[in-house]
C-alpha positions as CSV (number, residue, x, y, z in Angstrom):
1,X,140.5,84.4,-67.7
2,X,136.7,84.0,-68.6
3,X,134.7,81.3,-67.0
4,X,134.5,78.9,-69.8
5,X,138.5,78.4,-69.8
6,X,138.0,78.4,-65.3
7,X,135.8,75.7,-65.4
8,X,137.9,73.7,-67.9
9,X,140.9,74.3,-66.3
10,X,139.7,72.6,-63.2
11,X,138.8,69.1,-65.1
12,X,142.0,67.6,-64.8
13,X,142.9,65.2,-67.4
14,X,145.1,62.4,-66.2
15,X,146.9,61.0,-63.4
16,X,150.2,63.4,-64.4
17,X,148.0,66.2,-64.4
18,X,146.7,65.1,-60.8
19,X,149.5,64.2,-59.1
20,X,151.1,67.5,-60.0
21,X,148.2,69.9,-58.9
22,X,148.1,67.9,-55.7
23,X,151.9,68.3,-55.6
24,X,151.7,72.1,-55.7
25,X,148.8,72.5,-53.3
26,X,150.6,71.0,-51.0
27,X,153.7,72.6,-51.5
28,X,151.5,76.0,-51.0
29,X,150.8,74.7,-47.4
30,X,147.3,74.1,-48.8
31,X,144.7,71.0,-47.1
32,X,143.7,69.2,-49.2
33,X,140.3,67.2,-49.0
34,X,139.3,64.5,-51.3
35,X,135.6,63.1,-52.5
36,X,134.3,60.7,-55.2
37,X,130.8,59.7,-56.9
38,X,129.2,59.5,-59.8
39,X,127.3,62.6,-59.5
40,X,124.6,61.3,-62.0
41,X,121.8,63.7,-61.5
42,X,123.6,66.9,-59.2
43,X,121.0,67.6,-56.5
44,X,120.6,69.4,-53.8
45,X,121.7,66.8,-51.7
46,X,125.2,66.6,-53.5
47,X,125.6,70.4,-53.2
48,X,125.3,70.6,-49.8
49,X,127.7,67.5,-49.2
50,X,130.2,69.3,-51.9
51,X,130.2,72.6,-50.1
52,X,130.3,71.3,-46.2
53,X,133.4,68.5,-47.8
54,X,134.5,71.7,-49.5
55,X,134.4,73.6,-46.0
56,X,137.2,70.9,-44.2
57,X,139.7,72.4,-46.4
58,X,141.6,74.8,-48.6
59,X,141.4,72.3,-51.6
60,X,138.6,70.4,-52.4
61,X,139.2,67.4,-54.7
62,X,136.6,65.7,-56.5
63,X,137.2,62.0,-58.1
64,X,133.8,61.0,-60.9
65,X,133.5,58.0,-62.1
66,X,133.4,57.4,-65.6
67,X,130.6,56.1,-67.5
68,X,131.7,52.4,-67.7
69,X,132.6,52.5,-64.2
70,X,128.9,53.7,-63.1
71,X,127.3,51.2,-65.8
72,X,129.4,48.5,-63.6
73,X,128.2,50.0,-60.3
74,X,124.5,51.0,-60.9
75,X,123.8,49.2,-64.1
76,X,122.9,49.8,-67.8
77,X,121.2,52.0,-67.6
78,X,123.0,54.4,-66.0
79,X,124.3,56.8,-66.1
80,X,122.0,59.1,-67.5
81,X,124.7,62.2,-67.8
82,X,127.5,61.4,-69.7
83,X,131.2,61.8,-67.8
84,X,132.2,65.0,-69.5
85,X,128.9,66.6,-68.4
86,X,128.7,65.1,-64.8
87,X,132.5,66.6,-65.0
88,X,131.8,70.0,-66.3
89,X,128.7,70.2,-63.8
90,X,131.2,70.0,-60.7
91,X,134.1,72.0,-62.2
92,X,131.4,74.9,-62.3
93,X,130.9,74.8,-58.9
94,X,132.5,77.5,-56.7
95,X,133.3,75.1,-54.4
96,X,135.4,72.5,-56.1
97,X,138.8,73.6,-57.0
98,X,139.4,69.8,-59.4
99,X,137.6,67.2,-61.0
100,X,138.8,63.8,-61.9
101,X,137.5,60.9,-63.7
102,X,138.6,57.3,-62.7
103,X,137.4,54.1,-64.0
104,X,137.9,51.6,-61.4
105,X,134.8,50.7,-59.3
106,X,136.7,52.5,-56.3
107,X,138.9,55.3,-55.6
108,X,141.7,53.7,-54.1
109,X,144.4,54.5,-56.3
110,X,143.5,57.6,-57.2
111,X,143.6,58.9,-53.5
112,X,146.9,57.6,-53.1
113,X,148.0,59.1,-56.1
114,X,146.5,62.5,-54.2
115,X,146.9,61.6,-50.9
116,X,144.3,64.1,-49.2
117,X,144.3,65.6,-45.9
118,X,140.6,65.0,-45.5
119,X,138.9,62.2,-46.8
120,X,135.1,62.7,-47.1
121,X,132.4,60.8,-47.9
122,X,128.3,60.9,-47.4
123,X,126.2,59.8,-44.9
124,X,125.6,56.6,-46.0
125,X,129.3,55.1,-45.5
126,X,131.0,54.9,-42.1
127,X,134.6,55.1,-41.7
128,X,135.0,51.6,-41.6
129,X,133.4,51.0,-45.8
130,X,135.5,54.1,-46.9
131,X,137.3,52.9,-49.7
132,X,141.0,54.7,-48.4
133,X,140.4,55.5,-45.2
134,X,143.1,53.3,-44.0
135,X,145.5,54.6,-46.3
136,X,144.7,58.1,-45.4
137,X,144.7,57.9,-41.9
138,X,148.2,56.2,-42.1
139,X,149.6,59.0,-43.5
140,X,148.2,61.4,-40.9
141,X,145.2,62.3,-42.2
142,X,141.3,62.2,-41.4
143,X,138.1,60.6,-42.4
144,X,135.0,62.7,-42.3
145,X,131.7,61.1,-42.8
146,X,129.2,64.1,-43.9
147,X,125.2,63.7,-43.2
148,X,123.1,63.7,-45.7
149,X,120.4,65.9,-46.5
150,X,117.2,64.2,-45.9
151,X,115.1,63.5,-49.1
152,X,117.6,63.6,-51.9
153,X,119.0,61.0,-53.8
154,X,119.7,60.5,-57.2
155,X,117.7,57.2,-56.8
156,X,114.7,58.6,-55.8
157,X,114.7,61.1,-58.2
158,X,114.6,58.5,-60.9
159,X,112.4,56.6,-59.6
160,X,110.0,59.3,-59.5
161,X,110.3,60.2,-62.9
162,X,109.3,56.6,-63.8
163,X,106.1,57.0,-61.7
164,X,105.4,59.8,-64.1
């Protein structure tokens, strides 16, 4: 398979599409870990997240919100990567085995659709604000809360820019 057709294959397209790769993985015996953001501008920061969320698992599951969701979220003018590309980004990482789009504000339904093994999240939530941590952890699975890496945010990065 060349890389082109790997990385594609990894954006999956629907909730069908989901639900069945989830299915399977966990039919191989595999664990599944679960994240979600919108990924704007990919950093260091989110790299480091993705690979140590990545690390908790066999699987690692990643849930991008869609353009009108992040315009909701962050406002107009975000984001500045379209979803395809924020998409494509991840689903080129070694590390992340799917990528997802949703367009609710939160996650919620689509991590009961996959129900994950491992729920992560970055250092800015605690396990209490994780959107699915309850329903996660009432199906016998965990919440991991990963740290971030000091001086990285996609925040920051654009407001430096606009110092420029």
């Amino acid at each position: 398979m060349h890389k082109l057709e790997w990385i594609r294959n990894k954006i999956l397209a629907d909730d069908i599409n989901v639900s069945r790769h989830a299915q399977m993985w966990r039919t191989l015996g595999k664990k599944i870990v679960f994240t979600n953001g919108c990924f704007d501008i990919l950093h260091h920061g989110h790299l480091d997240y993705l690979a140590r969320a990545a690390d908790l698992g066999n699987i690692l599951i990643v849930g991008v919100n869609t353009d009108a969701s992040v315009k909701r979220l962050k406002g107009e003018e975000r984001p500045l990567n379209n979803q395809n590309d924020r998409a494509f980004q991840l689903a080129s990482l070694l590390c992340v085995d799917a990528v997802c789009l949703f367009d609710e504000d939160t996650p919620e339904s689509l991590i009961k659709l996959v129900n994950p093994h491992v729920l992560a999240k970055g250092g800015d939530y605690t396990e209490d604000t994780i959107v699915g941590a309850k329903h996660v952890k009432a199906n016998g699975g965990q919440v991991e809360v990963i740290p971030f890496v000091d001086g990285y945010s996609t925040s920051s990065l654009i407001a430096n820019i606009k110092k420029l």
